[in-house]
N, C-alpha and C positions, 0 to 999 in steps of 0.2 A: 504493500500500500504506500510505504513513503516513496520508494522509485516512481511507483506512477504519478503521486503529488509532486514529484518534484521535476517530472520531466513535464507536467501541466504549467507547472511556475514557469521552467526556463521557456517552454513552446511560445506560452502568450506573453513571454518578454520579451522574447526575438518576435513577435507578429508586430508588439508595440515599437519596441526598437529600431528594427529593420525599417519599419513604415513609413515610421519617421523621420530614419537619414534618408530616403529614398523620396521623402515629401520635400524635405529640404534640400538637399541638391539636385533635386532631377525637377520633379511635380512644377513647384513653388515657380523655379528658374525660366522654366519654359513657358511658363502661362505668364511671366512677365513679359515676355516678349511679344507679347498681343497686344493690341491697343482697344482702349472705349469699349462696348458690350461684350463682345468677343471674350476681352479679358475675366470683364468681372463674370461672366455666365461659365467660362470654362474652373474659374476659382471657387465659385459657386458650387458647379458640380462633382471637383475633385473633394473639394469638403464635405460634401454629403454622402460621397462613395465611401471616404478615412472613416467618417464617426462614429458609425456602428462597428466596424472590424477594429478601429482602433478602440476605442471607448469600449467594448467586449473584453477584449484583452486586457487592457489595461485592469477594468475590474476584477477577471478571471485571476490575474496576474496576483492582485491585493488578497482578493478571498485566501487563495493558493498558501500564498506568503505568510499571512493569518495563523493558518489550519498549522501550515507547517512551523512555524515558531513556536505555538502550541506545543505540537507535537516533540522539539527538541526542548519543552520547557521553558521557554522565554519570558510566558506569563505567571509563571510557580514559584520564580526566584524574588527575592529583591533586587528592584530597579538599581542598575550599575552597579551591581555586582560581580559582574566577569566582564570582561573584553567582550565578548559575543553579546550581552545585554547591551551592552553601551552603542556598541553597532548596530543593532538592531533598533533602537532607540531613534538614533541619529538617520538611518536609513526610512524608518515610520516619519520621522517628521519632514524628511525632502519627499518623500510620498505624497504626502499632506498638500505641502506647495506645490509639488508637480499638478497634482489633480485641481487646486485652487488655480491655477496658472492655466491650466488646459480651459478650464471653465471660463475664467476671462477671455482667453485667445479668441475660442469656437462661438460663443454663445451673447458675448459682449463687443469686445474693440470691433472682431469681424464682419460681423452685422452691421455696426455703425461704422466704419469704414467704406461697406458697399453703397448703405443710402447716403452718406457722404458723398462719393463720389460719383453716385448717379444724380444726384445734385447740384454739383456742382460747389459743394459749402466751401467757405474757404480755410476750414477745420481739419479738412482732409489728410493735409499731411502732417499734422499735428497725431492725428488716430494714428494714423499708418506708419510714425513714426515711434508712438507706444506699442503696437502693434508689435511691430520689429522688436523691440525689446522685451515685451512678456515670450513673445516665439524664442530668440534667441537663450531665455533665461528656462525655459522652458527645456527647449533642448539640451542644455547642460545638466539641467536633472535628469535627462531621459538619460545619459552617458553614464552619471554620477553615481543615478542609482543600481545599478547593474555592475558597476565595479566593488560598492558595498556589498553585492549580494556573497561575490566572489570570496573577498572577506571574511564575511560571515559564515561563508562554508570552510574558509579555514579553521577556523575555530571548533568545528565540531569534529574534524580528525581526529 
């Protein structure tokens, strides 16, 4: 049972992971290079394709991570009590921000960006430039947290 918890964890980290340098270098890139409707309708629908498979995983990923920390005791001990707590710890709370960040990205700046710029507001790049910043802060968590996970599996050797 834990091999298959935990090949669930790493599966829907890599579908989140993967996704996402693949939105970021490849997706993202190329649909900049459209202009006016074109643009926003193709950014439109590659966001709508990511948020269920991403946002799937992503949760999948948290349950997974849950169950299994559980399962190695993470919730039995006193808090920062071992190295593995204290990672685990610190790895729960860039989670936290990940998922708080993603929520802003997808559901906020993103949306008002588009009617922004189909608008014409002269706010636009003001969004799109916070925009850029919660993504890029966003992505450093997607990297960050998968290196803790690494981590944390040392620990249980």
């Amino acid at each position: 049972m834990l091999t298959v918890l935990r090949i669930v964890h790493v599966m829907s980290a890599m579908v989140w992971v993967g996704g996402t340098i693949v939105l970021v270098f490849v997706g993202v890139p190329a649909i900049r290079k459209l202009e006016g409707e074109a643009r926003a309708t193709a950014m439109k629908a590659l966001g709508r394709r990511w948020r269920p498979l991403g946002w799937s995983a992503m949760g999948v990923a948290i349950l997974s991570g849950l169950w299994l920390t559980e399962l190695h005791g993470g919730f039995n001990s006193a808090a920062l009590s071992t190295d593995f707590d204290k990672t685990v710890i610190v790895k729960s709370v860039l989670v936290v921000f990940l998922v708080i960040g993603a929520l802003i990205h997808d559901y906020i700046l993103g949306p008002r960006l588009q009617r922004e710029m189909r608008a014409q507001e002269p706010q636009a790049p003001t969004t799109r430039r916070r925009l850029i910043i919660v993504g890029w802060f966003n992505f450093s968590l997607t990297i960050a947290i998968p290196i803790l996970g690494v981590i944390v599996l040392g620990y249980l050797d």
